[in-house]
mmCIF file as Biopython writes it, N, C-alpha, C and O atoms, coordinates in Angstrom:
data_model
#
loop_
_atom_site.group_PDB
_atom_site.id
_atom_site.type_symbol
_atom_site.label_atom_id
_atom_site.label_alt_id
_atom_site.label_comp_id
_atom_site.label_asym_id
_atom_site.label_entity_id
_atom_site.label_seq_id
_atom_site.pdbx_PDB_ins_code
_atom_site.Cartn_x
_atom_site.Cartn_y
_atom_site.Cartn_z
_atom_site.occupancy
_atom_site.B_iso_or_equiv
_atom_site.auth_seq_id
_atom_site.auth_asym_id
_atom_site.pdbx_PDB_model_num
ATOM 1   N N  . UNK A ? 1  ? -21.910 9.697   -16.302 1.0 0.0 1  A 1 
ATOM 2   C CA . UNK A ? 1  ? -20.808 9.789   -15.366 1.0 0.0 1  A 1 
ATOM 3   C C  . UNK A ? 1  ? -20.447 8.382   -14.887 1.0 0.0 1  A 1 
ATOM 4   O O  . UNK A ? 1  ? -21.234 7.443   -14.765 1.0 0.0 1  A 1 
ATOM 5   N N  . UNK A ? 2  ? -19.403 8.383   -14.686 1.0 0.0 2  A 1 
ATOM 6   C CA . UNK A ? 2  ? -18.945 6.855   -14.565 1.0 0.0 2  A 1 
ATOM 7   C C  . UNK A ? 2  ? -18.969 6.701   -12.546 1.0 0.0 2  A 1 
ATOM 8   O O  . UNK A ? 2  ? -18.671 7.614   -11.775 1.0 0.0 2  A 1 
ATOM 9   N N  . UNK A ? 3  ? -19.398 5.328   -12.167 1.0 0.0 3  A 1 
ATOM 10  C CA . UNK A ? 3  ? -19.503 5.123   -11.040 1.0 0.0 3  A 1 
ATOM 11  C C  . UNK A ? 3  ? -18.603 4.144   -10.509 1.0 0.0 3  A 1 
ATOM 12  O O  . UNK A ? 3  ? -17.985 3.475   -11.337 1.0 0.0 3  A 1 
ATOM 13  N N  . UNK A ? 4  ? -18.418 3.937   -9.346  1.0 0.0 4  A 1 
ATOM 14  C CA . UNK A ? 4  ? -17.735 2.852   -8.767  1.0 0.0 4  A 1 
ATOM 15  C C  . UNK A ? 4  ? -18.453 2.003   -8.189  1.0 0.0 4  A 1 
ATOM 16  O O  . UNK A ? 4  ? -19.424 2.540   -7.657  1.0 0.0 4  A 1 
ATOM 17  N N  . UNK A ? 5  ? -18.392 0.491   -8.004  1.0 0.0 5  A 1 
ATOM 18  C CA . UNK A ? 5  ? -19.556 0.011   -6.888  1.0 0.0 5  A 1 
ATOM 19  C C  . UNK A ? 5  ? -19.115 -0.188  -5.693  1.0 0.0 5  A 1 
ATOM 20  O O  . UNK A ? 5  ? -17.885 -0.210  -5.656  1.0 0.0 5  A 1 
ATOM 21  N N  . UNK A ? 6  ? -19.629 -0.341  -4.699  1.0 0.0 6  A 1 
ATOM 22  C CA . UNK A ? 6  ? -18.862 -0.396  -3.157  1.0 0.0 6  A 1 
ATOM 23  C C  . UNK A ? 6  ? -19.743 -1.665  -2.564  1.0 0.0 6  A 1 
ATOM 24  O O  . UNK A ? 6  ? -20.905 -1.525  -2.948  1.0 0.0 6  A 1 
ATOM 25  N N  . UNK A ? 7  ? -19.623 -2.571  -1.952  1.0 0.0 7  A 1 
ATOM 26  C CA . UNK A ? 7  ? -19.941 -3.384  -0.914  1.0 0.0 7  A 1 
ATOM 27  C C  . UNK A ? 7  ? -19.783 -3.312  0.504   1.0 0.0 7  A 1 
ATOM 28  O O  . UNK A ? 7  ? -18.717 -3.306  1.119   1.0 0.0 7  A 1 
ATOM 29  N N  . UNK A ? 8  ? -21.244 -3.244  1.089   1.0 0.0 8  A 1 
ATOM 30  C CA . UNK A ? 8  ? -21.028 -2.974  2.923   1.0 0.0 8  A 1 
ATOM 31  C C  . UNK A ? 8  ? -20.544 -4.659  3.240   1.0 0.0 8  A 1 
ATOM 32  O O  . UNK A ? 8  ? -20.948 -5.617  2.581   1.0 0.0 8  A 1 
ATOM 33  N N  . UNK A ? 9  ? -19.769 -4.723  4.187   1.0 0.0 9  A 1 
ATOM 34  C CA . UNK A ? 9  ? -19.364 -6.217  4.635   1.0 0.0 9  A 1 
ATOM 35  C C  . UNK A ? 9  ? -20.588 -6.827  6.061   1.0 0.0 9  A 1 
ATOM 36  O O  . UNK A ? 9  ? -20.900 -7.921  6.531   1.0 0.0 9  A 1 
ATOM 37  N N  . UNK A ? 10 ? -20.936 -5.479  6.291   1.0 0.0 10 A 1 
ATOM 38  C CA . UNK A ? 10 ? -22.178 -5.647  7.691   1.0 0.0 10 A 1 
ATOM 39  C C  . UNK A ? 10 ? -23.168 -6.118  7.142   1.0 0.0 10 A 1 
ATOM 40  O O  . UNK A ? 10 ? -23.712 -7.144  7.552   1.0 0.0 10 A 1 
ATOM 41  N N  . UNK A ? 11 ? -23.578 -5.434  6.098   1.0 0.0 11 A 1 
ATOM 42  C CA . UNK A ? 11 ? -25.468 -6.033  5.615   1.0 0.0 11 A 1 
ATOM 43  C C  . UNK A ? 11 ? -25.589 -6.521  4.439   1.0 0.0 11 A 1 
ATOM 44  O O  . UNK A ? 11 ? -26.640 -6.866  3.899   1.0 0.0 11 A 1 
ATOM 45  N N  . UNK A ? 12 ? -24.000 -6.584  3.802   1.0 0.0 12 A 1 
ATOM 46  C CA . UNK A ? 12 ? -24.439 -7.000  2.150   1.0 0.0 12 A 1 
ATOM 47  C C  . UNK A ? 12 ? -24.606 -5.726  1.192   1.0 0.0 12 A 1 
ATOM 48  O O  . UNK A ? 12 ? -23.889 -5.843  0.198   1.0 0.0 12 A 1 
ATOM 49  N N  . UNK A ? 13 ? -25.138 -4.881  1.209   1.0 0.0 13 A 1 
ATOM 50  C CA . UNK A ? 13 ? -25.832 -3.888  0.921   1.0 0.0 13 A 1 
ATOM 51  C C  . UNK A ? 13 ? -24.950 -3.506  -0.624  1.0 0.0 13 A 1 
ATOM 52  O O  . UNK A ? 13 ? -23.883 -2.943  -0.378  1.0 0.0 13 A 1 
ATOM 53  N N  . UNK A ? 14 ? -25.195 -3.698  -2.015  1.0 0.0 14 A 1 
ATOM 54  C CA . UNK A ? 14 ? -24.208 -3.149  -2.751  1.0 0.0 14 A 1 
ATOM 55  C C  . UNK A ? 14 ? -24.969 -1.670  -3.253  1.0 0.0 14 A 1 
ATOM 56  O O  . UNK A ? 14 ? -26.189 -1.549  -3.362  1.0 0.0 14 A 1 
ATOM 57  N N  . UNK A ? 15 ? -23.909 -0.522  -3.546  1.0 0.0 15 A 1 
ATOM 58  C CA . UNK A ? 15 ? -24.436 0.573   -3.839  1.0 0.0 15 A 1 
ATOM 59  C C  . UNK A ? 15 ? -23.061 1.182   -4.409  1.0 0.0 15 A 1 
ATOM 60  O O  . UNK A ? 15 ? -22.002 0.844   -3.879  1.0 0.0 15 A 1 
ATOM 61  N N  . UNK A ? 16 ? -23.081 2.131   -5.549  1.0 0.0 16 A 1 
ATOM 62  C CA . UNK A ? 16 ? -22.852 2.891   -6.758  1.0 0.0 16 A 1 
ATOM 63  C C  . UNK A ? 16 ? -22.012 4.610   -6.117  1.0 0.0 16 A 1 
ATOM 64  O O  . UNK A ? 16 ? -22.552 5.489   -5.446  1.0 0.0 16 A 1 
ATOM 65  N N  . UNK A ? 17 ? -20.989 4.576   -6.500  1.0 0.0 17 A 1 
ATOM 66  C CA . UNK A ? 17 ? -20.719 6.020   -5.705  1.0 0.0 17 A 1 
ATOM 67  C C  . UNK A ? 17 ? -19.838 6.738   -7.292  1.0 0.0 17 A 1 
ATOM 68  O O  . UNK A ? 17 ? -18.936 6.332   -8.025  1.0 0.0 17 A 1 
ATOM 69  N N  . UNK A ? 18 ? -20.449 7.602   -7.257  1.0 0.0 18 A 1 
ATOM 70  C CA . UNK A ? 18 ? -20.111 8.469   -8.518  1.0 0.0 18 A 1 
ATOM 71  C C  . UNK A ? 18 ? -18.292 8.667   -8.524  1.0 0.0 18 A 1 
ATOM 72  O O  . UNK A ? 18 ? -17.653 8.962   -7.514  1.0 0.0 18 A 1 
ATOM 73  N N  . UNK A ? 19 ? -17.600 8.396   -10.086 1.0 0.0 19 A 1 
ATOM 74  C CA . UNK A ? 19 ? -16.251 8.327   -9.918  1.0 0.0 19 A 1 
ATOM 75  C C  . UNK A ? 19 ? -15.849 10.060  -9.348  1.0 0.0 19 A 1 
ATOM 76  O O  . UNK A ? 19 ? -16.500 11.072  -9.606  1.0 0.0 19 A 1 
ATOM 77  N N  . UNK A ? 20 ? -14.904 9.984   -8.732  1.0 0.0 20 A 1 
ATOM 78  C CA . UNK A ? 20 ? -14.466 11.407  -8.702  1.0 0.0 20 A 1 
ATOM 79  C C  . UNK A ? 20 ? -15.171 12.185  -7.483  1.0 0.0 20 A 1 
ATOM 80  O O  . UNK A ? 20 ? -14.992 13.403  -7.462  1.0 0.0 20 A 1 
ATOM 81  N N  . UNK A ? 21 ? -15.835 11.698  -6.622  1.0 0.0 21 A 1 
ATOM 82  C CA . UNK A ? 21 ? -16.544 12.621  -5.484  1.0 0.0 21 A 1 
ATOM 83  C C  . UNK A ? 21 ? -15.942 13.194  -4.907  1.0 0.0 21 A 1 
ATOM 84  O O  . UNK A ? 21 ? -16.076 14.390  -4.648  1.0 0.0 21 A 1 
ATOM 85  N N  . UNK A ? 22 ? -14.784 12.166  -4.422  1.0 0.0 22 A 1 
ATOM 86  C CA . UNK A ? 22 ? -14.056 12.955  -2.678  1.0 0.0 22 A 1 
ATOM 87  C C  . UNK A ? 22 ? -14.706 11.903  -1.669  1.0 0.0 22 A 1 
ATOM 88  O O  . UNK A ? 22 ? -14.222 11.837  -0.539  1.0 0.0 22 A 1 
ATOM 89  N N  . UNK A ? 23 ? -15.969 10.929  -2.077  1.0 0.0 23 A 1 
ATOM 90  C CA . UNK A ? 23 ? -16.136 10.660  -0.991  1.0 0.0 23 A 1 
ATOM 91  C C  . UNK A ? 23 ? -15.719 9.367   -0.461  1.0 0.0 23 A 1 
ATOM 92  O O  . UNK A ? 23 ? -16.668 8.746   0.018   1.0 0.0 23 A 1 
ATOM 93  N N  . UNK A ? 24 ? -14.598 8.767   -0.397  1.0 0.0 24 A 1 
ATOM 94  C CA . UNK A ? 24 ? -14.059 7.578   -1.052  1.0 0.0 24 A 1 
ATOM 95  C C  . UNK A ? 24 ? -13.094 7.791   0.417   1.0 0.0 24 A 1 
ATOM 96  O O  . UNK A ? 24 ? -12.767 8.905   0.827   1.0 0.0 24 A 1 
ATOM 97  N N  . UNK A ? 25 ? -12.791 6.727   0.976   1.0 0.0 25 A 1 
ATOM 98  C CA . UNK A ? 25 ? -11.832 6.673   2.192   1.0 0.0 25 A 1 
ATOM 99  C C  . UNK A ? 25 ? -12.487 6.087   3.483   1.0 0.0 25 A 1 
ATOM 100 O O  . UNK A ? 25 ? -13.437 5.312   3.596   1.0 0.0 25 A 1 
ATOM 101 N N  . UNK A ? 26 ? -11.850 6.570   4.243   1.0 0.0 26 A 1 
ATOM 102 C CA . UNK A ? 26 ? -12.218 5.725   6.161   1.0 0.0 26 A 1 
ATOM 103 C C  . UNK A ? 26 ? -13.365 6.509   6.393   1.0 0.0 26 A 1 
ATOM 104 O O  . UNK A ? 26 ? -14.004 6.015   7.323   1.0 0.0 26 A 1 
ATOM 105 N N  . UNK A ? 27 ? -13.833 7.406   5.992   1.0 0.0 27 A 1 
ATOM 106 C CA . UNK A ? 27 ? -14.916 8.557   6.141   1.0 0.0 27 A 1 
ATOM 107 C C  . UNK A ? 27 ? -16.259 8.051   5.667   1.0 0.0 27 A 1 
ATOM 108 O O  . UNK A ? 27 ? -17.243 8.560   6.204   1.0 0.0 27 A 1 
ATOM 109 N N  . UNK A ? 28 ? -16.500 6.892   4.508   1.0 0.0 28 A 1 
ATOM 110 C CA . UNK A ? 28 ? -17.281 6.738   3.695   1.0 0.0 28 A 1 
ATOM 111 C C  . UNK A ? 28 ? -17.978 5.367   4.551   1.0 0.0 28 A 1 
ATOM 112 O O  . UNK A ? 28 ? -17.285 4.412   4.902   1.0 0.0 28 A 1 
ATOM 113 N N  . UNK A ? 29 ? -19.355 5.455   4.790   1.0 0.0 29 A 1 
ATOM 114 C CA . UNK A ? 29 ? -19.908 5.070   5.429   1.0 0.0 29 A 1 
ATOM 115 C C  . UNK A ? 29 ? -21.658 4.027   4.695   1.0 0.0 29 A 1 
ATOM 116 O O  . UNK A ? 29 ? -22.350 4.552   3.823   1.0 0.0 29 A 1 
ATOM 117 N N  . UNK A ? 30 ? -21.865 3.202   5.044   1.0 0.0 30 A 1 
ATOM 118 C CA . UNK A ? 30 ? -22.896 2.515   4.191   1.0 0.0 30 A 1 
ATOM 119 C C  . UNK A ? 30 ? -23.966 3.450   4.212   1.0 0.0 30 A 1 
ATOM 120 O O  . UNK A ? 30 ? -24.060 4.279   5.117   1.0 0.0 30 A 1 
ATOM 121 N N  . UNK A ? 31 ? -25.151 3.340   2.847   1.0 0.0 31 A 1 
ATOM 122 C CA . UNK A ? 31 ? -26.380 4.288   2.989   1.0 0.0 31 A 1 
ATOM 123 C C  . UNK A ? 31 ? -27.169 3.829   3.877   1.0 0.0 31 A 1 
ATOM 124 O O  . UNK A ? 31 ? -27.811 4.561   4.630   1.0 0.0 31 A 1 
ATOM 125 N N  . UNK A ? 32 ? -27.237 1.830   3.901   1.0 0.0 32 A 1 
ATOM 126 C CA . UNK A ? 32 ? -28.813 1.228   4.538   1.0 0.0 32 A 1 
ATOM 127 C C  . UNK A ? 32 ? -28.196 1.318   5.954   1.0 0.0 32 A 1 
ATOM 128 O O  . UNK A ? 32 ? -28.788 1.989   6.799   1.0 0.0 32 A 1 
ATOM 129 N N  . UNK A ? 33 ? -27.019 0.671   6.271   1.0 0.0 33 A 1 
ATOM 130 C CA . UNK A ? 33 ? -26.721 0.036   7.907   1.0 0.0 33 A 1 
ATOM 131 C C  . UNK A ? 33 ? -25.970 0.963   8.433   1.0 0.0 33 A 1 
ATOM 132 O O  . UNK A ? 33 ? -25.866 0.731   9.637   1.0 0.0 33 A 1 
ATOM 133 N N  . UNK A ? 34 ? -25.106 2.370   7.973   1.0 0.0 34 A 1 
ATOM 134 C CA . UNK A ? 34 ? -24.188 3.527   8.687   1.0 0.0 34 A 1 
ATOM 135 C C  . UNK A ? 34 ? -22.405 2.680   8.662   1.0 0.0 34 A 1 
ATOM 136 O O  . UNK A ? 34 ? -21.321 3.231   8.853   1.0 0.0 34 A 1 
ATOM 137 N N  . UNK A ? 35 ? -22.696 1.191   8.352   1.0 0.0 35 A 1 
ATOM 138 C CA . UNK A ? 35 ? -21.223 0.589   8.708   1.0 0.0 35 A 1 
ATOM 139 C C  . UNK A ? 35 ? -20.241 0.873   7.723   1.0 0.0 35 A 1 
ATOM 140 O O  . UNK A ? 35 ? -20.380 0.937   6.502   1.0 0.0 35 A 1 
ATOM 141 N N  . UNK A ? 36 ? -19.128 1.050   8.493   1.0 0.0 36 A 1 
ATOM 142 C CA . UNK A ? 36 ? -17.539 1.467   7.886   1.0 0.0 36 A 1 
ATOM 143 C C  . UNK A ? 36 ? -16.804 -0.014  7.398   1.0 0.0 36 A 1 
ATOM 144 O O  . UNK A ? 36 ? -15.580 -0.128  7.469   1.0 0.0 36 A 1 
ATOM 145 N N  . UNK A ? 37 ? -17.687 -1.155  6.887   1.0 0.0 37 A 1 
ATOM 146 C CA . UNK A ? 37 ? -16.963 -2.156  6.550   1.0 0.0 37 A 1 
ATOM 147 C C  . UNK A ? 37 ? -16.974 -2.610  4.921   1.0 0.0 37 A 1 
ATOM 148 O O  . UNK A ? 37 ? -17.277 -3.703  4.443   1.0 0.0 37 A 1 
ATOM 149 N N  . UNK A ? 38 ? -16.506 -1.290  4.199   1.0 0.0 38 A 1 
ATOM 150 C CA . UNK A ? 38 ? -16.849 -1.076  2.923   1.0 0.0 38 A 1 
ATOM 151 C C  . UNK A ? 38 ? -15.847 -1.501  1.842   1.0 0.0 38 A 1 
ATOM 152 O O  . UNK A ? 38 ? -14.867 -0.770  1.985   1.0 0.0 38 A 1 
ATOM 153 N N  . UNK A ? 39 ? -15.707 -2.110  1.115   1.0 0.0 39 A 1 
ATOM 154 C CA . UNK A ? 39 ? -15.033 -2.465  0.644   1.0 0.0 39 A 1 
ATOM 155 C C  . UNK A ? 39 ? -15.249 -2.818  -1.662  1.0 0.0 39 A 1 
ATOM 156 O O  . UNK A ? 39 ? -16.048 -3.619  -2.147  1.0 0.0 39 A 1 
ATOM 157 N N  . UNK A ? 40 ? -14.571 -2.199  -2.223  1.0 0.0 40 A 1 
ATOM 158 C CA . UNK A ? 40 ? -15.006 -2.077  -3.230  1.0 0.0 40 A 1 
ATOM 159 C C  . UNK A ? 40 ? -14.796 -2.872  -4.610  1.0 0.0 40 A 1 
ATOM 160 O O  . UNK A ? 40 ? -13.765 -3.125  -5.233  1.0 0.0 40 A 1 
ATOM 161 N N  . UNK A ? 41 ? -16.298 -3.210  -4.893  1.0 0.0 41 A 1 
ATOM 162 C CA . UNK A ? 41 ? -16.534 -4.524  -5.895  1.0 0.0 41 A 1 
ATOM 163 C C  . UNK A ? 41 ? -15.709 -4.561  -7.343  1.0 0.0 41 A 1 
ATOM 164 O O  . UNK A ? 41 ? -15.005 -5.513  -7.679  1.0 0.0 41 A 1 
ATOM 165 N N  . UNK A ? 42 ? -15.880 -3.572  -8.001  1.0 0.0 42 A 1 
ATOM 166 C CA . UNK A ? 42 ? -15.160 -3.480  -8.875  1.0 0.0 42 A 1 
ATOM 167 C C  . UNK A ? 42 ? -13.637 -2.363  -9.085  1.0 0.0 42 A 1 
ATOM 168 O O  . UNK A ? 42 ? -13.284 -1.478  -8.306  1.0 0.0 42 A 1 
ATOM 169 N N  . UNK A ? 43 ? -13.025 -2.741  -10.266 1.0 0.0 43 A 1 
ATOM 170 C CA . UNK A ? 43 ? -11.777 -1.345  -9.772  1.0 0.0 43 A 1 
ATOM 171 C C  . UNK A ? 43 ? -11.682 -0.242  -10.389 1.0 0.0 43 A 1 
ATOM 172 O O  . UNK A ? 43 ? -10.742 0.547   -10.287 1.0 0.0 43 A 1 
ATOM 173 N N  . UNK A ? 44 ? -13.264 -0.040  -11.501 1.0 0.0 44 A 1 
ATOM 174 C CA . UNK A ? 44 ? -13.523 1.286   -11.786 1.0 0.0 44 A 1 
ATOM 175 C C  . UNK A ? 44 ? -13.347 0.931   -13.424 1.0 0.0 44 A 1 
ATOM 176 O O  . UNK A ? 44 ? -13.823 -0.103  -13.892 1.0 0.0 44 A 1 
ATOM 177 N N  . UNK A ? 45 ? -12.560 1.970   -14.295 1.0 0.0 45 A 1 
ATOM 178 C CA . UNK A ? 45 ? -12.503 2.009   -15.481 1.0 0.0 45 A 1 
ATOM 179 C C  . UNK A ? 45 ? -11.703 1.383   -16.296 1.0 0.0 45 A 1 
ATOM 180 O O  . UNK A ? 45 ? -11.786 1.187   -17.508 1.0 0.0 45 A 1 
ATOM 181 N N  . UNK A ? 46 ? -10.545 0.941   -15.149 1.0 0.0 46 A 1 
ATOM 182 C CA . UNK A ? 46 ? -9.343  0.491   -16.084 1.0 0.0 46 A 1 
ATOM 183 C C  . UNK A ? 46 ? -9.492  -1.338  -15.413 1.0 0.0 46 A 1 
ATOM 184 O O  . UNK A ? 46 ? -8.433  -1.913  -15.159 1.0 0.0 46 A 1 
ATOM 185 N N  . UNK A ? 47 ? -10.724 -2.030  -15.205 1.0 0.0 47 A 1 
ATOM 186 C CA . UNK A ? 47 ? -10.460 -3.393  -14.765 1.0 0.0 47 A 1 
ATOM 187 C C  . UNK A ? 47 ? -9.986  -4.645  -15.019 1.0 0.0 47 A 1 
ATOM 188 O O  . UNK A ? 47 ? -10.795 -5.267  -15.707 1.0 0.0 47 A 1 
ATOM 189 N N  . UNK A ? 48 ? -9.201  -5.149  -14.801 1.0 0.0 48 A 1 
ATOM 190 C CA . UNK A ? 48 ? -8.829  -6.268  -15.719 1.0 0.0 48 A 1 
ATOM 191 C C  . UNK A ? 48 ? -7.526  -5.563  -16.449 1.0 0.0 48 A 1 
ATOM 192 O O  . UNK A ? 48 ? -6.745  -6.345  -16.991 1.0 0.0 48 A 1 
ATOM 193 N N  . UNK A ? 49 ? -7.349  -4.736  -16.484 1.0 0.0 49 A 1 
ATOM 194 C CA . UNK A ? 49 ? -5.481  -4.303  -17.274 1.0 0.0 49 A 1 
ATOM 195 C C  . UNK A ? 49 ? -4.883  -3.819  -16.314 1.0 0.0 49 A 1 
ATOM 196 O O  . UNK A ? 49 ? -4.646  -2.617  -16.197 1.0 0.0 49 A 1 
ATOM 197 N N  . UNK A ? 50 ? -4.379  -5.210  -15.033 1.0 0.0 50 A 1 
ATOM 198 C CA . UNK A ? 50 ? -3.179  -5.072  -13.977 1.0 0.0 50 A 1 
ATOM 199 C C  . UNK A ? 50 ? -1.895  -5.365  -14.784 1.0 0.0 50 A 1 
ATOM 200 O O  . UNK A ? 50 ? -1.715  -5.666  -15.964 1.0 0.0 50 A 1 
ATOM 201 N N  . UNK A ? 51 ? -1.046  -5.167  -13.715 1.0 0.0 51 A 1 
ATOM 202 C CA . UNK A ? 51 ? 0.553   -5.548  -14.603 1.0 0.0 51 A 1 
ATOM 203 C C  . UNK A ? 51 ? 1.288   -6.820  -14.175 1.0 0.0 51 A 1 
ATOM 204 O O  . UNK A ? 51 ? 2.456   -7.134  -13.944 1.0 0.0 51 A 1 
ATOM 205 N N  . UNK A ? 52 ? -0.014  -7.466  -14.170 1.0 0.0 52 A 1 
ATOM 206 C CA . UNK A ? 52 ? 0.829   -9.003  -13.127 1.0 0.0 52 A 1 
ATOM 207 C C  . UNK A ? 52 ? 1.189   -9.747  -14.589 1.0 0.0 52 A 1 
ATOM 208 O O  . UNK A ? 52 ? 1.248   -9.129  -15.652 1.0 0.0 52 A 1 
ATOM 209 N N  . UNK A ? 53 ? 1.407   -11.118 -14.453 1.0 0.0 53 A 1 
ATOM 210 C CA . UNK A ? 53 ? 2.415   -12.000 -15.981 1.0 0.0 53 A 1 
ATOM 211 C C  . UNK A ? 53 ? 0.769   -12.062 -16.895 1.0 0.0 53 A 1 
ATOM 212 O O  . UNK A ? 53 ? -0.401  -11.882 -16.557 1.0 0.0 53 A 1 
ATOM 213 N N  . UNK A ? 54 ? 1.343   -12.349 -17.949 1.0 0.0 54 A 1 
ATOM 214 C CA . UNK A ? 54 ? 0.429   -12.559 -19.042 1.0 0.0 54 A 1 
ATOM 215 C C  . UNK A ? 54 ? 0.821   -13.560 -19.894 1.0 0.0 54 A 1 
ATOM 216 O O  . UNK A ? 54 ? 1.925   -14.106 -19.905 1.0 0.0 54 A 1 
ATOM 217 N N  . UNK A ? 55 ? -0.398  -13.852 -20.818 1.0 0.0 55 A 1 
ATOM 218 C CA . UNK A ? 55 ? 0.525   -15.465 -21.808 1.0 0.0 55 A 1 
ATOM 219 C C  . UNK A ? 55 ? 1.460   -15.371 -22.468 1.0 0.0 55 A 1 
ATOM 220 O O  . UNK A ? 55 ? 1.937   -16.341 -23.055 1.0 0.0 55 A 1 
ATOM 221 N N  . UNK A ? 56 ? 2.069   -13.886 -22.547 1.0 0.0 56 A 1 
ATOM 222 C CA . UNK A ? 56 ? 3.162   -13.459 -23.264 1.0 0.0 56 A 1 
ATOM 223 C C  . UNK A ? 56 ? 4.683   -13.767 -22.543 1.0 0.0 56 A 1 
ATOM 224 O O  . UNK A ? 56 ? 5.647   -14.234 -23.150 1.0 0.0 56 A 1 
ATOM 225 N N  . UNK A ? 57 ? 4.666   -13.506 -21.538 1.0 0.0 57 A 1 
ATOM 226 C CA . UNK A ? 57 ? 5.525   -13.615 -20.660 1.0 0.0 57 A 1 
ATOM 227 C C  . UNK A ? 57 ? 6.064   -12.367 -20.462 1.0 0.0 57 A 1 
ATOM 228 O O  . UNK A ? 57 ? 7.267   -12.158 -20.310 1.0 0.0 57 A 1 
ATOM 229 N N  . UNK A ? 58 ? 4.944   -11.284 -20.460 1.0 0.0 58 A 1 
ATOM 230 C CA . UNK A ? 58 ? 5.372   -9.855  -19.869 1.0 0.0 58 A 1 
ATOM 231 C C  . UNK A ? 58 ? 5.041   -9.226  -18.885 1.0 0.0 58 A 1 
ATOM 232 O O  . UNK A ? 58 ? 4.426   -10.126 -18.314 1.0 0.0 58 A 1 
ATOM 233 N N  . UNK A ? 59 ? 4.947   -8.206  -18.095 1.0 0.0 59 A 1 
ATOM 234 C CA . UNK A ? 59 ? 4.316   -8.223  -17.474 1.0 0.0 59 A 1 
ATOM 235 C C  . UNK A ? 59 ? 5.317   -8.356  -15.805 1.0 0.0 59 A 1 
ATOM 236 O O  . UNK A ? 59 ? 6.365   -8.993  -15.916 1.0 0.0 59 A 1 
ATOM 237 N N  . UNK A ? 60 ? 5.058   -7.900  -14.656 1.0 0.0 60 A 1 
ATOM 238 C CA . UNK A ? 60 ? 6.044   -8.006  -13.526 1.0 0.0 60 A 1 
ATOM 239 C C  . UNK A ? 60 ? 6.151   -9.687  -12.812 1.0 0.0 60 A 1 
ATOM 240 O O  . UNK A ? 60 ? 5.116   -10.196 -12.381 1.0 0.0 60 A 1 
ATOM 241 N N  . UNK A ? 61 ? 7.200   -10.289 -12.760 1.0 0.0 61 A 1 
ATOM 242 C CA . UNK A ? 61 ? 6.649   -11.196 -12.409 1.0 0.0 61 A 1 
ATOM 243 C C  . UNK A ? 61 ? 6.493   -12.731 -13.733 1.0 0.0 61 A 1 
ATOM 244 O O  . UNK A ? 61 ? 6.384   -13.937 -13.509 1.0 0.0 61 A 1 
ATOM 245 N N  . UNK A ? 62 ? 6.531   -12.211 -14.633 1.0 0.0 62 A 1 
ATOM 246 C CA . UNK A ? 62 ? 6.009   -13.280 -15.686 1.0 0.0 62 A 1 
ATOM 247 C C  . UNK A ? 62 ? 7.120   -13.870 -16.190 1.0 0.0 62 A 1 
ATOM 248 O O  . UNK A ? 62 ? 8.233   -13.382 -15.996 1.0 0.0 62 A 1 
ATOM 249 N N  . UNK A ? 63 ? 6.911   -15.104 -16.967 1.0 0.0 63 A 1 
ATOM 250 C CA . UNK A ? 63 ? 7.626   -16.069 -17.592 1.0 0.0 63 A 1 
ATOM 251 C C  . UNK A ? 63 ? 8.601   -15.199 -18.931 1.0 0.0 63 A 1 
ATOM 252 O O  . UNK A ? 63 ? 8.475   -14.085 -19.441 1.0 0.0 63 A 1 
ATOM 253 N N  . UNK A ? 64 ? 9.335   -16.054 -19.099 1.0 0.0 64 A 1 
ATOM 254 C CA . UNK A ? 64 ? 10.435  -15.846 -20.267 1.0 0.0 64 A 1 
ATOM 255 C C  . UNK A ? 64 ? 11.008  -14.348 -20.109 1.0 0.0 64 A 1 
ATOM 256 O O  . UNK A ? 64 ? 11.205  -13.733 -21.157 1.0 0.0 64 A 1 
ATOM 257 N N  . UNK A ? 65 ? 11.232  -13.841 -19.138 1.0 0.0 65 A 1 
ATOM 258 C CA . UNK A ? 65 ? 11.737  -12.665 -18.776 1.0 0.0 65 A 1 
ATOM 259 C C  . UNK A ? 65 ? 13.027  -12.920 -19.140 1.0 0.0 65 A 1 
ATOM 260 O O  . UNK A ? 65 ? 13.502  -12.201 -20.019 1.0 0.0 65 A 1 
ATOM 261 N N  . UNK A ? 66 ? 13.977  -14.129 -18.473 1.0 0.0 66 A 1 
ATOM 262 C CA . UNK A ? 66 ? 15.040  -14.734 -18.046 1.0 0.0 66 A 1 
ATOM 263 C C  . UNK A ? 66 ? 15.720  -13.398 -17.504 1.0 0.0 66 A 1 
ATOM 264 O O  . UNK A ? 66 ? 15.101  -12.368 -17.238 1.0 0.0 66 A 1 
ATOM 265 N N  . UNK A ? 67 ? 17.193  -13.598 -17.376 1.0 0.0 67 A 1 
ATOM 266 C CA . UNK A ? 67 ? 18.269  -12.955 -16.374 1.0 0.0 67 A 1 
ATOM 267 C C  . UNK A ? 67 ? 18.281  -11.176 -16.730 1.0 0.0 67 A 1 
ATOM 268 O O  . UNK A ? 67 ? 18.333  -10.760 -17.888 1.0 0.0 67 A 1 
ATOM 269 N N  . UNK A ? 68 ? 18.246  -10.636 -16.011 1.0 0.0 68 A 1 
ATOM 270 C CA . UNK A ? 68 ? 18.442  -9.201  -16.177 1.0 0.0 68 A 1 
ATOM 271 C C  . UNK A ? 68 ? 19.945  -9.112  -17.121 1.0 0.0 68 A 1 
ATOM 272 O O  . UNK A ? 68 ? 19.975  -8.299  -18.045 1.0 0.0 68 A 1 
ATOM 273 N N  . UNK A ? 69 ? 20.604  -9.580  -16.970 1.0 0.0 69 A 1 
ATOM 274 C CA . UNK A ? 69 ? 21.852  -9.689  -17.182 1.0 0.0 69 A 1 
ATOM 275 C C  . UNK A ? 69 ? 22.420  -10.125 -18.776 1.0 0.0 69 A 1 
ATOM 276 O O  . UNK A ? 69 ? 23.530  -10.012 -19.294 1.0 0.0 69 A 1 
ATOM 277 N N  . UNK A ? 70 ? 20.988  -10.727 -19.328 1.0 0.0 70 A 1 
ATOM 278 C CA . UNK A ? 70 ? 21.508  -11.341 -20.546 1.0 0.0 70 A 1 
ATOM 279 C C  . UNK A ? 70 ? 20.647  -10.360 -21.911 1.0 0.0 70 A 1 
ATOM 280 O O  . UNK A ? 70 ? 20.866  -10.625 -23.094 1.0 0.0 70 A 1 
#
C-alpha cells in the first residue's frame, strides 16, 4: 500500500500515513508530541511531474510559448 510521509514542525518527528485513509487534514495530529504543525514531506505518487516550464518550453509559465495570438 502506498504511503505518504508527514513531518511534525514541533518535534521533528517524521512518520508514514497510509495513502487513502481519510486521515489527512486540520484533524491530523502528530503520533510522538499530539502537535497540529504537520506538514507533508513528500507529494505522494505522482512527485516531481508538476506543470510548471520545462527545457522544452512547455508547460504553464514556460519559455517559447510566444503570443497567444500567433
Amino acid at each position: 500500500m502506498a504511503t505518504r510521509k508527514f513531518k511534525c514542525y514541533d518535534c521533528g518527528n517524521e512518520f508514514e500515513v497510509p495513502y487513502g485513509t481519510g486521515g489527512m487534514g486540520r484533524q491530523m495530529k502528530c503520533p510522538k508530541c499530539g502537535g497540529n504543525n504537520i506538514h507533508r514531506v513528500d507529494s505522494g505518487p505522482m512527485a516531481g511531474r508538476g506543470r510548471g516550464p520545462s527545457a522544452e518550453g512547455r508547460g504553464r509559465g514556460g519559455t517559447g510559448r510566444g503570443p497567444r495570438w500567433a
